[in-house]
C-alpha positions as CSV (number, residue, x, y, z in Angstrom):
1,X,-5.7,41.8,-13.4
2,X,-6.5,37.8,-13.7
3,X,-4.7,35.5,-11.6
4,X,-2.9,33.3,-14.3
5,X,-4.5,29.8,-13.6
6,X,-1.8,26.9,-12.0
7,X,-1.5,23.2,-13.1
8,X,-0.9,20.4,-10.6
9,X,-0.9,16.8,-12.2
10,X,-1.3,14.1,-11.0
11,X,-0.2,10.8,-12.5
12,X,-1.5,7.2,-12.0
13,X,0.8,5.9,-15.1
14,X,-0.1,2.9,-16.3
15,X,-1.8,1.2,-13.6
16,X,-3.6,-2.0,-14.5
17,X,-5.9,-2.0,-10.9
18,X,-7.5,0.5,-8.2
19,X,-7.8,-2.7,-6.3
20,X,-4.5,-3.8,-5.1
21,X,-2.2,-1.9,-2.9
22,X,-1.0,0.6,-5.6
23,X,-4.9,1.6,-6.7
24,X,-6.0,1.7,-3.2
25,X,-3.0,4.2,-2.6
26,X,-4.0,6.0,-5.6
27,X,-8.4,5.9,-5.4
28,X,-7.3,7.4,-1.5
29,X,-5.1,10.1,-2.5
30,X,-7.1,11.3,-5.4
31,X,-10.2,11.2,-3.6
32,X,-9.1,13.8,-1.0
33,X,-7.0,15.5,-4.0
34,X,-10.6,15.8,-6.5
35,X,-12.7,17.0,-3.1
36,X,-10.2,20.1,-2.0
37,X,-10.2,20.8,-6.2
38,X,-12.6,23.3,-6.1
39,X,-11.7,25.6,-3.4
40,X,-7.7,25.4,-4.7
41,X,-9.4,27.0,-8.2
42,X,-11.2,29.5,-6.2
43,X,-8.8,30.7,-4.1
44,X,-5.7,29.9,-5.7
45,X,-6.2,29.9,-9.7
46,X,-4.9,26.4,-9.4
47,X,-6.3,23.2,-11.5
48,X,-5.9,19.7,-10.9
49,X,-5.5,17.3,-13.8
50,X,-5.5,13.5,-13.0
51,X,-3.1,11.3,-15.5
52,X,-4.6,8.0,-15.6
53,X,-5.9,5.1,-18.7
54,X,-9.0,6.3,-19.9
55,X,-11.2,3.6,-18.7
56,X,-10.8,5.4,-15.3
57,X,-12.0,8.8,-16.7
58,X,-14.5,10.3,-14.6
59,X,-13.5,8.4,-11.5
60,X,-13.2,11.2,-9.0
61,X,-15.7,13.4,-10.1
62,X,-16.0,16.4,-12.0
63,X,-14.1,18.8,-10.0
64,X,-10.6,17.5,-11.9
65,X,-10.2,17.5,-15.4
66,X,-8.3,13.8,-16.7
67,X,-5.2,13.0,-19.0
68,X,-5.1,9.8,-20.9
69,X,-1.8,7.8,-20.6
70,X,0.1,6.2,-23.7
71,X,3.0,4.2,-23.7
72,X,4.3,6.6,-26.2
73,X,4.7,8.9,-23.2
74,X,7.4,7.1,-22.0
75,X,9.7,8.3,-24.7
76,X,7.8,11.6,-25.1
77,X,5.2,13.1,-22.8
78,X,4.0,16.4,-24.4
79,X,0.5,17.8,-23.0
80,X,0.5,20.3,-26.2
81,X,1.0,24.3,-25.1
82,X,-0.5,23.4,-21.2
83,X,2.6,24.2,-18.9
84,X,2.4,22.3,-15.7
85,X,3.8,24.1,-12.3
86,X,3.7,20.4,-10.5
87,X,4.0,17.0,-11.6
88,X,3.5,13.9,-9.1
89,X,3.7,10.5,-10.5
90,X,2.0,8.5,-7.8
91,X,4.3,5.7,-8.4
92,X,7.4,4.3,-9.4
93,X,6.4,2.2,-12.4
94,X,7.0,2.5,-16.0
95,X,8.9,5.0,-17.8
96,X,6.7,8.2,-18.0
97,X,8.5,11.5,-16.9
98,X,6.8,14.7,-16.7
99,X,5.6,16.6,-19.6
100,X,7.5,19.1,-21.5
101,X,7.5,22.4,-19.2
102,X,7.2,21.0,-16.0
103,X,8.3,23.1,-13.7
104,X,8.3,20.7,-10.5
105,X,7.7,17.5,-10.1
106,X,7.7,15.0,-7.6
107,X,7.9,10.9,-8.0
108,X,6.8,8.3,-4.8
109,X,8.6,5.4,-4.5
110,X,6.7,2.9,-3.1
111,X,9.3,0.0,-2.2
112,X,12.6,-1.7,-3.6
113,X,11.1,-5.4,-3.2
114,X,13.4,-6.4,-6.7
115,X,16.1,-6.2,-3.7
116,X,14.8,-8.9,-1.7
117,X,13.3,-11.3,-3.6
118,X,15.0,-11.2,-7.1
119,X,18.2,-12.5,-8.5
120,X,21.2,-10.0,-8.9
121,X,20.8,-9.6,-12.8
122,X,17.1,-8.9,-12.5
123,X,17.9,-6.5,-9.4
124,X,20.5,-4.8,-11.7
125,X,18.2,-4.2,-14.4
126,X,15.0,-2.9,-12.5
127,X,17.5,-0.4,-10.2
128,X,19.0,1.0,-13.5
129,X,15.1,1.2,-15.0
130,X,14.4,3.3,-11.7
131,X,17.5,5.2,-11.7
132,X,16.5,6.4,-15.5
133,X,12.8,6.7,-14.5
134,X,14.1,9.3,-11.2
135,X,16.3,11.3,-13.2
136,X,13.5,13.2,-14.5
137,X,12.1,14.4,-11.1
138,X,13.7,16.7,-8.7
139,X,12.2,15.0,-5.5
140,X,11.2,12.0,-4.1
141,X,8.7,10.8,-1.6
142,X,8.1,7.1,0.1
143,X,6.2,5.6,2.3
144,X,8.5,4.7,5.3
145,X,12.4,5.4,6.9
146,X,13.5,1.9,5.7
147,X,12.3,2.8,1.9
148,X,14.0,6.0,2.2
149,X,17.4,4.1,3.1
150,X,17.1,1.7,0.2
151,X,16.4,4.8,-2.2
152,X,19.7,6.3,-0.8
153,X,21.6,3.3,-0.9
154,X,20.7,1.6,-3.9
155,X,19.7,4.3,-6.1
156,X,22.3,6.7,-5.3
157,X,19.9,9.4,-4.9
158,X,21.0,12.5,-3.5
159,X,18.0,15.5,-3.6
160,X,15.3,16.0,-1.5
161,X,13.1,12.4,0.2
162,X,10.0,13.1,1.8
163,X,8.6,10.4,4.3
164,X,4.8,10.6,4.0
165,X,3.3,7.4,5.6
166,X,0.3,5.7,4.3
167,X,-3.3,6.1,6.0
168,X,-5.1,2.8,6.8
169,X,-8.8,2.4,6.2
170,X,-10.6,2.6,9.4
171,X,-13.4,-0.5,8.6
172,X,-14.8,-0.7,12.0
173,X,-18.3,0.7,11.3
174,X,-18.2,-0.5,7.2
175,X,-21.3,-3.2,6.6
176,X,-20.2,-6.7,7.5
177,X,-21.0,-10.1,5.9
178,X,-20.5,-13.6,7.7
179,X,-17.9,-15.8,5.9
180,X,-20.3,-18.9,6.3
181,X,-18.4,-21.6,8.4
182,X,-17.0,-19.6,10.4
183,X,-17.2,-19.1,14.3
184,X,-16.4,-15.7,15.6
185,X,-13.4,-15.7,17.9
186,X,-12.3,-19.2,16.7
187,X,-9.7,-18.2,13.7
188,X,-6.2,-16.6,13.0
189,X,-6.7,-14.8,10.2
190,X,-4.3,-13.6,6.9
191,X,-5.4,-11.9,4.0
192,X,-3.4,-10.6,1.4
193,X,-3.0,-12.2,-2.6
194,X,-0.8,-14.9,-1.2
195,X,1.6,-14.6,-3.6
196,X,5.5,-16.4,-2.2
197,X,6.7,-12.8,-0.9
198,X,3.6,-12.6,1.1
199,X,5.3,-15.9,3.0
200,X,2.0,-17.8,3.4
201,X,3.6,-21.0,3.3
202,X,4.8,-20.4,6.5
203,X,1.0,-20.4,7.9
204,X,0.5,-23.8,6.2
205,X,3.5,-25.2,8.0
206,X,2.4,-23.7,11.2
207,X,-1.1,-25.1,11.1
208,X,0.3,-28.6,10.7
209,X,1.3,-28.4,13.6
210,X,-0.7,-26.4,15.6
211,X,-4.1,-28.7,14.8
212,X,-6.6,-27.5,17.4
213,X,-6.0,-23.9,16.1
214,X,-8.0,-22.5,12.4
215,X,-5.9,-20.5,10.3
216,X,-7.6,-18.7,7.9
217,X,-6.2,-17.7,4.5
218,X,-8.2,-14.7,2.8
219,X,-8.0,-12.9,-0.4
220,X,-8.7,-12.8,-4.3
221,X,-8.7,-16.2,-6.4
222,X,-5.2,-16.5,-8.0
223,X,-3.1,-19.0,-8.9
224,X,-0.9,-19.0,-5.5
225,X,-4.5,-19.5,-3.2
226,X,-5.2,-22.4,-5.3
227,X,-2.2,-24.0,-4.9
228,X,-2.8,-23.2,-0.9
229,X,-5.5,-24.7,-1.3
230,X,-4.7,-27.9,-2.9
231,X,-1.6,-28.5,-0.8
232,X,-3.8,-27.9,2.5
233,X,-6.0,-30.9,1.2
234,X,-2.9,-33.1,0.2
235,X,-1.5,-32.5,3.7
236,X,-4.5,-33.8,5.5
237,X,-4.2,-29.9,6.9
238,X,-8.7,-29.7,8.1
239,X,-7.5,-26.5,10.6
240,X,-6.3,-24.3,7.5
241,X,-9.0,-22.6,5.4
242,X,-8.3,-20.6,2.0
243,X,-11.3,-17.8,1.6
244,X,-11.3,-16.6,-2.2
245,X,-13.1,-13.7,-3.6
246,X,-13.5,-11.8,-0.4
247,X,-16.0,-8.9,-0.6
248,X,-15.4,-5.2,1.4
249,X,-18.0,-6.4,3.9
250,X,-16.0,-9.9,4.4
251,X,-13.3,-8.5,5.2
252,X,-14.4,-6.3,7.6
253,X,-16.3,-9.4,9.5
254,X,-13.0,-10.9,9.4
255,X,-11.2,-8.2,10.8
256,X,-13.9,-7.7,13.6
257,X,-14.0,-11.7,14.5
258,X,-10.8,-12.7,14.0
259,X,-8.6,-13.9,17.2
260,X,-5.7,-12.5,15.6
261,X,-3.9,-11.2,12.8
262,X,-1.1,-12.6,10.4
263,X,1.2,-10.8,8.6
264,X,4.5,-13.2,7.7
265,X,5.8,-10.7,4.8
266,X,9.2,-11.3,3.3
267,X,9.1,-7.7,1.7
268,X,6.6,-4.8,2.4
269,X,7.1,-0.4,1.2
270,X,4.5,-0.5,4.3
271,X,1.8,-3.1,4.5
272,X,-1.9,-2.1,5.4
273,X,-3.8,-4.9,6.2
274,X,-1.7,-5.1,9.7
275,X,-3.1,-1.1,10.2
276,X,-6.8,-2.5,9.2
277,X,-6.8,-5.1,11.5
278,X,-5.4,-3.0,14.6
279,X,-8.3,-0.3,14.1
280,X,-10.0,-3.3,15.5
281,X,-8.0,-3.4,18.0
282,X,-6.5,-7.4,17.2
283,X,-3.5,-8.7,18.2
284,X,-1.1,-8.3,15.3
285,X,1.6,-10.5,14.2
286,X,4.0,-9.6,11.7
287,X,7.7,-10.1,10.0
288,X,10.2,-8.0,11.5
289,X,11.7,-7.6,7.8
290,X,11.9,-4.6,5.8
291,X,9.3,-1.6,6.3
292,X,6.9,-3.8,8.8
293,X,8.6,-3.2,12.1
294,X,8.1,0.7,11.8
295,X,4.9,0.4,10.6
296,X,3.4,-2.0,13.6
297,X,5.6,-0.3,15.9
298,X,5.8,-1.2,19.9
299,X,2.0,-2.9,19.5
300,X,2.7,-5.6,17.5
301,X,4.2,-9.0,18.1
302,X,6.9,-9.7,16.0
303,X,8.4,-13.9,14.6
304,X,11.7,-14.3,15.5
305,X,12.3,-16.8,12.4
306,X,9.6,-19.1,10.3
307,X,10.0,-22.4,11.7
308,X,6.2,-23.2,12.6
309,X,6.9,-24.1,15.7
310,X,8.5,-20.7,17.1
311,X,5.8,-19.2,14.9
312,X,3.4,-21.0,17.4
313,X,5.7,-19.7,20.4
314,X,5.3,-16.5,19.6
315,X,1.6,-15.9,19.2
316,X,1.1,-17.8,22.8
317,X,3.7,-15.5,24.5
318,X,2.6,-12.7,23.1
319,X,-1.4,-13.2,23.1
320,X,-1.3,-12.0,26.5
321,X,-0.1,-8.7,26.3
322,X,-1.5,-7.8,23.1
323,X,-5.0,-8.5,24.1
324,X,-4.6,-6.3,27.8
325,X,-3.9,-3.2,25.3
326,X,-6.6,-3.3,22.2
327,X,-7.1,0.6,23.2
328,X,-3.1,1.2,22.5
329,X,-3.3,-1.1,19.8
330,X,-6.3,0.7,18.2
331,X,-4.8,4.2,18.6
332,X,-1.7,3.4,17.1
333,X,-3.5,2.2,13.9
334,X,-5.9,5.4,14.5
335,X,-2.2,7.5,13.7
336,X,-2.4,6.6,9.7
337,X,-5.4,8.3,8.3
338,X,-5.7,8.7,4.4
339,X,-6.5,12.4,5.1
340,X,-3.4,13.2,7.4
341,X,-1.3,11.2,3.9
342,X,-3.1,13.6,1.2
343,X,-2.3,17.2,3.6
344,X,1.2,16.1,3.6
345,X,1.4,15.6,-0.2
346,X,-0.7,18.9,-0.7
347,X,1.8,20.9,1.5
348,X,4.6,19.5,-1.2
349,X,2.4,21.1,-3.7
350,X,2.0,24.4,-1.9
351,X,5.5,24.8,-1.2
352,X,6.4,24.1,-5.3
353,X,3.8,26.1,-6.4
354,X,5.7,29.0,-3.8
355,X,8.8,28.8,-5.6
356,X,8.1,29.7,-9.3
């Protein structure tokens, strides 16, 4: 007798980019998801449907079939007489739930930034737009043991959390491109959009007064690098350069010739570009706020406060011991791999597929 075929789904929602942080979490995890796809059917009855807009269709091949998202399925998500066995929305936006019949599902819940960096009525609004959102799954995952902790305290969430940390992409052999101007070995470097929670303001200030050192600033063109930008210029700041429209191979040159790495966050669910830049091996500087401390772990320096000055301190104190261990520092990164991520999620699966 037939096997009676299985459905996992697996939902992007609404997502307006596979470019930022939430797209590059989702391209990684369907990736891996779309290339296991064929031997699941084969040797489990088991098909994978990816929930995404439709502009996207066709995105990870042909070994998943694709789902269009509406906003309609926010109030009612109905995927006619198909009954799904799991459902895992790969984030924590928007309202849609599962669709009628789901037997298990799953949400990941990337971060509770609206707790540090939002007034209380806007915090109070966005927790009770979660809370609604979580009622209709029966278990969570996140990215990190901070994350998890804000879920439980601020959510109220009692059921199952599974902490699944991100993989980092490892660039070291990816195609690299000069950034014309600059020397290798004679920059700090920062990339992220520099928006305020990123905290690059506090690089500004610290290359005022740290003139015989370059700070570079890297990432897309948006309104916050501009103003960067234009306040580096009024300052009379010549040792801070903004870098706009930064390609893969870029980056990567950046990464690889860089003196050191940035990372001032305010709020972070986890925060890759620190993991990118230790597969180089580069001293790393970060935040000790929020997720960041367990993501750079022992290997990382760490600012006591922002005032430019102790900012300065601290990457002359800690230059030292940083740069004796670029092996540690490279086989810490070397513990979050994408694929190590996806298994972890695909074990969930297995397990909810197990009970009925």
């Amino acid at each position: 007798m037939a096997v009676p075929t299985r459905h996992i789904g697996v939902s992007l929602g609404m997502i307006d980019s596979l470019s930022d942080g939430l797209g590059e979490f989702s391209t990684q995890i369907c990736e891996r998801i779309a290339a296991v796809a064929p031997e699941w059917r084969e040797q489990a009855a088991v098909e994978f449907h990816m929930h995404m807009p439709v502009r996207w269709h066709g995105r990870f091949g042909s070994g998943v079939s694709y789902l269009a998202t509406s906003k309609l399925q926010g109030y009612w998500h109905w995927q006619g007489t198909r009954r799904f066995d799991v459902w895992h929305g790969l984030n924590q936006l928007g309202r849609i739930g599962p669709p009628f019949g789901t037997r298990h599902s799953l949400l990941t819940i990337h971060d509770l930034n609206t707790l540090y960096h939002d007034d209380a009525r806007s915090i109070a609004k966005n927790l009770r737009k979660l809370q609604s959102r979580l009622r209709k799954f029966e278990e969570v995952s996140t990215l990190t043991h901070h994350v998890e902790g804000d879920i439980r305290q601020h959510l109220g969430w009692q059921g199952p959390i599974s902490v699944i940390p991100n993989g980092a992409r490892d660039l070291t052999s990816h195609p690299q491109q000069a950034v014309d101007g600059l020397v290798p070995g004679s920059f700090l470097l920062h990339l992220s959009r520099m928006a305020a929670s990123k905290n690059p303001q506090s690089l500004v200030d610290m290359a005022a007064v740290w003139p015989e050192q370059l700070v570079v600033l890297a990432g897309p063109r948006t309104v916050d690098s501009d103003r960067l930008r234009a306040q580096a210029q009024e300052r009379g700041i010549t040792n801070l350069r903004v870098v706009q429209e930064v390609s893969d191979e870029q980056k990567s040159w950046l990464y690889a010739n860089c003196q050191g790495f940035l990372f001032p966050s305010l709020t972070e669910g986890f925060g890759l570009p620190p993991l990118e830049a230790m597969y180089f091996g580069k001293p790393v500087y970060l935040s000790k706020l929020t997720s960041l401390p367990e993501v750079g772990g022992a290997w990382a320096g760490y600012f006591s406060d922002f005032d430019p000055h102790a900012m300065r301190r601290c990457i002359e104190a800690e230059s030292p011991r940083l740069l004796a261990h670029a092996s540690d520092i490279r086989a810490h990164a070397a513990q979050f791999t994408w694929d190590r991520a996806t298994q972890a999620y695909l074990a969930i699966y297995r397990r909810l597929l197990a009970t009925g």
